[in-house]
C-alpha positions as CSV (number, residue, x, y, z in Angstrom):
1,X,-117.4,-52.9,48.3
2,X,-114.9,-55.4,49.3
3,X,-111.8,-54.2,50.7
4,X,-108.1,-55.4,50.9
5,X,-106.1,-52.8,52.9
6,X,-102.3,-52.9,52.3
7,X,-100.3,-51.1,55.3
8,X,-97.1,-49.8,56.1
9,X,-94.6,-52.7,57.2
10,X,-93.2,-50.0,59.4
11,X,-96.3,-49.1,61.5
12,X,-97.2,-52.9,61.6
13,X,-95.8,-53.6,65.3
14,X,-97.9,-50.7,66.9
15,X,-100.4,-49.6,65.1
16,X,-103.5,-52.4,64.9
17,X,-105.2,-50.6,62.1
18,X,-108.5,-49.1,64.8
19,X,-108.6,-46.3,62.6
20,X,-108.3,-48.3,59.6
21,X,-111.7,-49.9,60.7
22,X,-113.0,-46.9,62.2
23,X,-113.2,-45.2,58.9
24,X,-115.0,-48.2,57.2
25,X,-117.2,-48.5,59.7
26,X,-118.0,-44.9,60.1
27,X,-117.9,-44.0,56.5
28,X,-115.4,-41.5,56.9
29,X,-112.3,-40.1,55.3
30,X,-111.9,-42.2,51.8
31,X,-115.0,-44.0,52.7
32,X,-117.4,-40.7,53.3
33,X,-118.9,-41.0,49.7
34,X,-119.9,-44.7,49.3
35,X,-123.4,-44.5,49.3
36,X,-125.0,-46.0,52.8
37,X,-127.3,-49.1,50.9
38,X,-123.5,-50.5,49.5
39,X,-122.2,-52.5,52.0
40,X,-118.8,-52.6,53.3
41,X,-116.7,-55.9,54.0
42,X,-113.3,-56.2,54.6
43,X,-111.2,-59.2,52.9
44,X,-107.8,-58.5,54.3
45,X,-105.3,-56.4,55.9
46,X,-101.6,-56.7,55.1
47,X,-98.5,-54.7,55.4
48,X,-96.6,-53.7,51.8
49,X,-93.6,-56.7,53.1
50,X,-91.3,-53.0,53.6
51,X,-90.1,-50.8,51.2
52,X,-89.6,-49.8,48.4
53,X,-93.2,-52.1,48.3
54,X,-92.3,-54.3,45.7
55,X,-94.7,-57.4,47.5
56,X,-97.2,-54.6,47.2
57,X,-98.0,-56.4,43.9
58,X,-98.2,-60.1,44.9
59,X,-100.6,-58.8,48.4
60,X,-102.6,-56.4,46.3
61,X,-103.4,-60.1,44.2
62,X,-103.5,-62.4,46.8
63,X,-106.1,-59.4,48.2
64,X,-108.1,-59.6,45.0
65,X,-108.1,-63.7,44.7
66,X,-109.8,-63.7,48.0
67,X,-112.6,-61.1,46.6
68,X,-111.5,-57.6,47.5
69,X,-112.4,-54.9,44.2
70,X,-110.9,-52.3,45.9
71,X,-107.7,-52.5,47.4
72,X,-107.2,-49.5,50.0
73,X,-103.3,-48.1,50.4
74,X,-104.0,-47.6,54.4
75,X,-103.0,-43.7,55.4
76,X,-100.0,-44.6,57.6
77,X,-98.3,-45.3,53.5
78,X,-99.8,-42.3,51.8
79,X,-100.0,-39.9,54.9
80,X,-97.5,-41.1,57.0
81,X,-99.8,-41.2,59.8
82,X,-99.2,-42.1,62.9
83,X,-95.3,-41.7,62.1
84,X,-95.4,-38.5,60.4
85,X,-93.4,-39.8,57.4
86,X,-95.6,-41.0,54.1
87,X,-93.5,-44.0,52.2
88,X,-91.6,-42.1,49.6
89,X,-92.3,-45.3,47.6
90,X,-96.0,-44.8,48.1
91,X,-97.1,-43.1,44.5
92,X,-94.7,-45.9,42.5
93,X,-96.9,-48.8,44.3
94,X,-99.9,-47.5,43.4
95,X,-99.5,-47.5,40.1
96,X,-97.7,-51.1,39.6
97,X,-100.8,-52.5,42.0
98,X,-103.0,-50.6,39.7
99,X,-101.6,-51.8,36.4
100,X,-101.2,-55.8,37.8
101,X,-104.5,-55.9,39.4
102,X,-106.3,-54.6,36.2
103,X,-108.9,-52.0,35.8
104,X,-111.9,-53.3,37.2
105,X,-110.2,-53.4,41.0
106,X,-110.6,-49.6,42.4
107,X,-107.4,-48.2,43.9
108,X,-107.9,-45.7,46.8
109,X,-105.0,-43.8,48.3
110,X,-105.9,-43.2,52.0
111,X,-107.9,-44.9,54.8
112,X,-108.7,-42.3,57.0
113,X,-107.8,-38.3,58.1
114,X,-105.0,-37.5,60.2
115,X,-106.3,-36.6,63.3
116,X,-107.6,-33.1,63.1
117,X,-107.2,-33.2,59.1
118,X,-110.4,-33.3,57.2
């Protein structure tokens, strides 16, 4: 799997993604269930360019030119973490990314668990 993760331009000035990586490198949350002989590289991590996410689109492809098949929508978007407020633009981006990057790029909605959330 080759991953793009797209993160919240809010969090971007203090939060440097460790559990981001954590969970790739752990195989945890969103990543528990990739089986352990399918390696895991990361292309790229970006912030959505702010809300409502509309540079979500042009990252998510610049993402998949440089190899990713599965852009990753990093849990500080979806789950708010470690602000305690998901993007209320978060569904919406999905679903342009998804329809603009095609169907052969997998979309996943979360990084990792909240701390103390499994």
């Amino acid at each position: 799997m080759k991953i793009g993760i797209i993160r919240c331009y809010q969090t971007r000035d203090y939060c440097p993604g460790v559990l981001d990586f954590k969970a790739i490198r752990e195989r945890s949350g969103v990543f528990a269930d990739v089986p352990a002989d399918e390696p895991l590289d990361i292309v790229g991590f970006i912030d959505c360019g702010g809300g409502p996410g509309k540079k979500s689109v042009l990252r998510a492809r610049n993402l998949v030119s440089l190899g990713a098949d599965t852009i990753v929508f990093a849990s500080c978007i979806t789950k708010g973490t470690p602000i305690g407020y998901p993007c209320p633009f978060a569904k919406r981006m999905q679903e342009i990314v998804k329809k603009d990057v095609g169907e052969n790029i997998r979309i996943l909605d979360h990084t990792h668990d909240a701390p103390g959330e499994k």
